[in-house]
C-alpha positions as CSV (number, residue, x, y, z in Angstrom):
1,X,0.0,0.0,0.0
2,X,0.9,3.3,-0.8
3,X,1.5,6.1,1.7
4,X,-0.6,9.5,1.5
5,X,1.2,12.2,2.7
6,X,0.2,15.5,3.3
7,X,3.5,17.8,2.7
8,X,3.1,21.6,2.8
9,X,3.8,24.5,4.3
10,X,2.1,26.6,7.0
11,X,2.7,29.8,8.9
12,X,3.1,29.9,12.6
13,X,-0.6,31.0,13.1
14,X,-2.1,28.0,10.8
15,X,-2.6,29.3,7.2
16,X,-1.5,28.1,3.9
17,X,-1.8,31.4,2.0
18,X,-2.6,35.1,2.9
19,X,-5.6,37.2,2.8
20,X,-5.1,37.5,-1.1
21,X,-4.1,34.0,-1.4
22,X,-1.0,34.3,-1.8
23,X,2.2,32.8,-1.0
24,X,5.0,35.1,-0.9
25,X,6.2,35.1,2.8
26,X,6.5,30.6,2.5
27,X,10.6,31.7,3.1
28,X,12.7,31.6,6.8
29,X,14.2,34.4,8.3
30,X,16.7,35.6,6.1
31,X,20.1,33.8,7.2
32,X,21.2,30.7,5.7
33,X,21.7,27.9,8.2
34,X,23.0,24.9,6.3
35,X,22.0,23.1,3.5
36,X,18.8,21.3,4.5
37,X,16.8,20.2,2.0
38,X,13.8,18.5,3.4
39,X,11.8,18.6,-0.3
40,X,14.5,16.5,-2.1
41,X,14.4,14.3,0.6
42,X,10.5,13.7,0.7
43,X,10.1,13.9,-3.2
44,X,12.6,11.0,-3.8
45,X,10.0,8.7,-2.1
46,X,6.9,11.0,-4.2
47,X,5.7,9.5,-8.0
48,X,2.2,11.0,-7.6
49,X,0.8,14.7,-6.7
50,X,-2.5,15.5,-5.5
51,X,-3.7,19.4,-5.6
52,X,-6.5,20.9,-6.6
53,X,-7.4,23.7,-9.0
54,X,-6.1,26.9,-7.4
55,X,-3.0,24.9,-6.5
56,X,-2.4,24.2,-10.0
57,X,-3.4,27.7,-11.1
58,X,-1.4,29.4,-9.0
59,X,1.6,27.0,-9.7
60,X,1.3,27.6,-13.3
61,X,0.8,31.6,-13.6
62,X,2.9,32.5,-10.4
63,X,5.1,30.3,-8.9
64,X,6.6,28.3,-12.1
65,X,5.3,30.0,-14.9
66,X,8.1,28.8,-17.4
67,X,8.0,25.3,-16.9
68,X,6.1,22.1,-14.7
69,X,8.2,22.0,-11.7
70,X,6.4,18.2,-10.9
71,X,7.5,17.0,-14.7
72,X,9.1,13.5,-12.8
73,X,5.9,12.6,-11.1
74,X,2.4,12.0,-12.2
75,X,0.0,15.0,-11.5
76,X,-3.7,14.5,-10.3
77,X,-6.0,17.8,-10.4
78,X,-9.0,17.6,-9.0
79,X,-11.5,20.7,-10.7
80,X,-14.8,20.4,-12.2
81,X,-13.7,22.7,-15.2
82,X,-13.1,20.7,-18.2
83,X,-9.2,20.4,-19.2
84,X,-7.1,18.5,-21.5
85,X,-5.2,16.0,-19.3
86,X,-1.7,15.0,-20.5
87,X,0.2,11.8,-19.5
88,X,1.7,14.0,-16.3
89,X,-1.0,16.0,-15.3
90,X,-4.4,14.5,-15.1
91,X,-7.5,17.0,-14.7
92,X,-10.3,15.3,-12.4
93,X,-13.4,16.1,-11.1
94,X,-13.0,12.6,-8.6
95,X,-13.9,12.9,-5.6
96,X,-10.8,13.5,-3.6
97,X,-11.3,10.6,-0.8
98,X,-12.0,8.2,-4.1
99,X,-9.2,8.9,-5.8
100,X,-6.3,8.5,-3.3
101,X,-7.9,5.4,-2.4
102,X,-7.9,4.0,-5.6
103,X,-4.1,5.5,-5.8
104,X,-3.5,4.1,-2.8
105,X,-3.8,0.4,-4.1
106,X,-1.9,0.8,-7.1
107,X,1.9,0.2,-7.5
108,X,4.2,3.1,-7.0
109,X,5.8,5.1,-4.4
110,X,3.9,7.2,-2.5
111,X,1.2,9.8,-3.1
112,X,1.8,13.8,-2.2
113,X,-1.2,15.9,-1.3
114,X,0.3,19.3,-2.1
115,X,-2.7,21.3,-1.6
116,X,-5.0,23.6,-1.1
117,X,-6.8,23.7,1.9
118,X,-10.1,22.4,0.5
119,X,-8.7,18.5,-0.5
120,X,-7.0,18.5,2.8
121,X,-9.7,19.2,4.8
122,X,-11.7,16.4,2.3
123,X,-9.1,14.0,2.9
124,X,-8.2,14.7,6.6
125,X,-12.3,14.6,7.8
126,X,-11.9,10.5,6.6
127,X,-8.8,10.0,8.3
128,X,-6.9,9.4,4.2
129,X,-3.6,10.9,5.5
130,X,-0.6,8.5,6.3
131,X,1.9,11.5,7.2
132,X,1.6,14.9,8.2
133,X,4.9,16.5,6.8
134,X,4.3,20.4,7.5
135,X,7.2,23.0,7.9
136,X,6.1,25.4,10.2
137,X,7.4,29.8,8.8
138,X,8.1,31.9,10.9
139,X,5.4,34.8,10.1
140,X,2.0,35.5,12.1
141,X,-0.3,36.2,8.9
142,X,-3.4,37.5,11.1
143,X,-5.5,36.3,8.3
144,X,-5.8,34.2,5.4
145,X,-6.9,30.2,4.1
146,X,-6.1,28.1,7.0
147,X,-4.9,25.1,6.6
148,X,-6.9,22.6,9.1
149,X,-10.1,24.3,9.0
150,X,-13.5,22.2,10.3
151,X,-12.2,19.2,10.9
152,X,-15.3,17.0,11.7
153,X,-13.0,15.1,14.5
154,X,-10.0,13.9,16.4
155,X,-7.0,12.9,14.7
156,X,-4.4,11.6,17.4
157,X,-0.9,11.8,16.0
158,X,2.7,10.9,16.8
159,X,5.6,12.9,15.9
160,X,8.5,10.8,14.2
161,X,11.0,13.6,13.3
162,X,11.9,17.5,13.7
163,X,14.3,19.6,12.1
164,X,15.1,23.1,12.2
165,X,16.7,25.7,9.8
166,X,16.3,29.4,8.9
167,X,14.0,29.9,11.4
168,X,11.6,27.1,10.0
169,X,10.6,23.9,11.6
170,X,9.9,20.6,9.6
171,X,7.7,18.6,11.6
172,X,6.7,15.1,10.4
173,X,3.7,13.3,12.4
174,X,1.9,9.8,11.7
175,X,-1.3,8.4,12.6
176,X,-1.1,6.7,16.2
C-alpha cells in the first residue's frame, strides 16, 4: 500500500496562503543555516501529486510560470472545469477521498497531497492521510486560508521527526 502524505507548508498562526491567497512570505528568516533540503528528501519517495485547481493555477501563472516543476511525477488535479489531461498531469473532477484510495492500491511510491486547503480538509475529515509532513514559517499572517479548518473530529498523531533551519521547523507526524 501506498502512503498519503500530506506535505506543505504553513505559517506559525495555521494558514497556507494570505488574505489575497497568496504565498510570498512561504521563506525563513533571512540567514542561511545549512544546507537542508527537506523537499528532495521527501520527493525521492513521491511519483504521484494530488492538488487541486487553485493549487495548480497558482503553480502555473505565479510560482513556475516557465516550466512544470512536478515534470518526474504524475499530476492528479482535482477541478470540475473541463481540461485536456496529459500523460503527467491528469485534470479530475474525482472525488478527492476516491481517488487517493484507488491510488493508494496501485503500484508506485507514495502519493503527495500538495494542496489547497479544501482536498485537505476532504481527505483529513476521513482519516486518508498517512503523514503529516508540515514546515512550520516563521510569520503571524493574522488572516488568510487556514490550513486545518472544520475538521469534523480527532485525529491523534505521533511525531517521528523534527528539524530546524532558517528559522523554520519541519515537523513530520503519523497516525497513532
Amino acid at each position: 500500500m501506498r502512503i498519503i502524505t500530506l506535505f506543505i507548508a504553513m505559517s506559525l498562526d495555521g494558514y497556507i496562503a494570505d488574505a489575497r491567497g497568496e504565498v510570498d512570505w512561504l521563506q525563513g528568516q533571512g540567514e542561511k543555516q545549512g544546507d537542508v533540503d527537506s523537499y528532495s528528501e521527501f520527493i525521492r519517495e513521491i511519483d504521484t501529486v494530488v492538488m487541486g485547481w487553485n493549487t495548480y493555477e497558482q503553480i502555473v501563472t505565479e510560482l513556475s510560470t516557465d516550466a512544470w516543476p512536478y515534470d518526474a511525477l504524475t499530476t492528479y488535479v482535482i477541478t470540475h472545469r473541463k481540461c485536456d489531461s496529459s500523460d503527467k498531469i491528469r485534470f479530475t473532477d474525482a472525488d478527492p477521498a476516491a481517488l487517493v484510495e484507488r491510488l493508494r492500491g496501485e503500484s508506485g511510491k507514495g502519493i503527495w497531497i500538495c494542496g489547497g486547503a479544501n482536498i485537505v480538509r476532504q481527505l483529513v475529515n476521513v482519516d486518508a492521510v498517512d503523514c503529516y509532513a508540515i514546515t512550520v514559517i516563521p510569520t503571524l499572517l493574522g488572516s488568510g486560508i487556514r490550513l486545518f479548518e472544520h475538521g469534523e473530529k480527532e485525529i491523534q498523531l505521533k511525531l517521528l521527526k523534527t528539524q530546524s533551519y532558517n528559522g523554520m521547523v519541519d515537523l513530520v507526524y503519523v497516525r497513532r
